[in-house]
N, C-alpha and C positions, 0 to 999 in steps of 0.2 A: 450453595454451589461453590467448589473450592475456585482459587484462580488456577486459567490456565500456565503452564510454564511454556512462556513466550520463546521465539530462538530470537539473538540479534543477526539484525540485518547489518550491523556494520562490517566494513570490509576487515581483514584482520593483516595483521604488518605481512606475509606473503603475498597480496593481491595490492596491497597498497605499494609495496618494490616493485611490483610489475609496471602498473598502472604509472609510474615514474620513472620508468626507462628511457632513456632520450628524451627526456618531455625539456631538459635543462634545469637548471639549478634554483630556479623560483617557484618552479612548479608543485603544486601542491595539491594532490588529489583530493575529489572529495569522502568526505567520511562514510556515507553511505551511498549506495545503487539511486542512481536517480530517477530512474525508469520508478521507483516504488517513493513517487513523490504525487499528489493527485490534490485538485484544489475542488472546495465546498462553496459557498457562500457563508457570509457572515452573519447569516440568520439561522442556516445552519449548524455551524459550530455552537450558537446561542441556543439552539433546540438541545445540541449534545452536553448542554452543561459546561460551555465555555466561551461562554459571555465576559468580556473584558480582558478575554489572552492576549497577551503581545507576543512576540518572536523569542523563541527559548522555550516560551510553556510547552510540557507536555500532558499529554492524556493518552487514558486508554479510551478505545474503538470497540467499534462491531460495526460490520459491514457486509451486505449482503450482493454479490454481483453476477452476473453472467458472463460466460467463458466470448466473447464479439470475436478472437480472431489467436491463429494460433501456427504455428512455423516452427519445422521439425526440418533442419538440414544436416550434411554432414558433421558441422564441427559444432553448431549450435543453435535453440532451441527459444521458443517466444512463445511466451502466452498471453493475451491482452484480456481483462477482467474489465466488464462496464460496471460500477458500481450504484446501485439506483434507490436502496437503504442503508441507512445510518443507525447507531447508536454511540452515546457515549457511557459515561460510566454506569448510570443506572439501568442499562440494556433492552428501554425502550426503546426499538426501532421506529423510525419517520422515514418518508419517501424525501428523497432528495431537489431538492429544488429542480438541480440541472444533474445531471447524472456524472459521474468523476468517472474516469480510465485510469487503471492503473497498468504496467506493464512487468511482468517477469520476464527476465531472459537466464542462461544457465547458470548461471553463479547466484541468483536469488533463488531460483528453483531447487538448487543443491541447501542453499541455508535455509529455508522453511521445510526442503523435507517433499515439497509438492510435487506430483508426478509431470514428466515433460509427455504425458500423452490424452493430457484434457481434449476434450472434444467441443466446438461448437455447442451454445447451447446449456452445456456444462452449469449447475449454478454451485458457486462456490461460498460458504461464510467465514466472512476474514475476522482474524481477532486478534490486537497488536495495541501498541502505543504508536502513538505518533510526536514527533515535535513544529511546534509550529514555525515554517518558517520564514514566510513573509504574509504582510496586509496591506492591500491594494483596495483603493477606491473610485470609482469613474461613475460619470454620468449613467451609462451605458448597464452596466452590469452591476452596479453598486457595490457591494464590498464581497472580496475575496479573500481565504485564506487559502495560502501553500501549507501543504502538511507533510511533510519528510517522518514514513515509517521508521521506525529504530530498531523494532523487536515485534514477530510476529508469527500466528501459529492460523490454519484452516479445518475447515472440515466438509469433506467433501458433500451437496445437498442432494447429488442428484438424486431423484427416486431409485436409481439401480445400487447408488452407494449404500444409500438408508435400508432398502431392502437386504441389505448384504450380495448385494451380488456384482 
């Protein structure tokens, strides 16, 4: 199977001038959409073949999720993805410990390409790099990894997409 050709999510110097308008002279936006930032467990990431990452690694994903909530107004546009399998680079899927949300809004939705008129329900397969970037550990929930997508491409799963219709 060839790879896919991922799009980057990062923002590109027109949206980064925006994003810094008035903000003052220290301000520094960030690199990518943060809404497409979603955290796993640490046993998870170790399922996906990234056992001993620190903050900076990257890897490639596959992710499997359902369309949970979706916002269509005048000027802009939300889609929230619950994501409930995983893969990492060898693209065996596992069920997720705890399920991750990710969120698109119009400016992610224009750089992957994906349409602003998912439905409920919707199941979508995500397939991108991520970078890691933070690890968090507590009593409570034991170890967390933040994942900041960089580059990413979908395929719509619903039976009506597959069927072609």
């Amino acid at each position: 199977m060839a790879l896919r050709q991922l799009k980057s999510t990062a923002y590109n110097d027109e949206e980064m001038y925006d994003m810094s308008r008035g903000m003052g002279p220290n301000y520094e936006p960030p690199e990518y959409p943060c809404g497409l930032c979603f955290c796993i467990s640490k046993d998870d990431l170790e399922k996906a073949g990234g056992e001993g990452a620190e903050p900076n690694a990257t890897m490639r994903f596959s992710a499997m999720g359902e369309v949970t909530s979706t916002f269509l107004g005048r000027e802009d546009c939300r889609i929230e993805v619950q994501l409930s399998e995983f893969a990492g680079d060898d693209g065996k899927f596992f069920d997720l410990e705890t399920p991750a949300c990710i969120c698109f809004t119009g400016p992610e939705l224009e750089k992957v390409e994906l349409s602003n008129n998912a439905e409920m329900g919707d199941l979508i397969h995500l397939i991108g790099e991520a970078r890691v970037e933070s690890i968090s550990e507590n009593e409570f929930s034991g170890g967390m990894v933040q994942l900041q997508v960089t580059a990413l491409d979908y395929e719509d799963e619903t039976a009506e997409a597959r069927a072609g219709g």
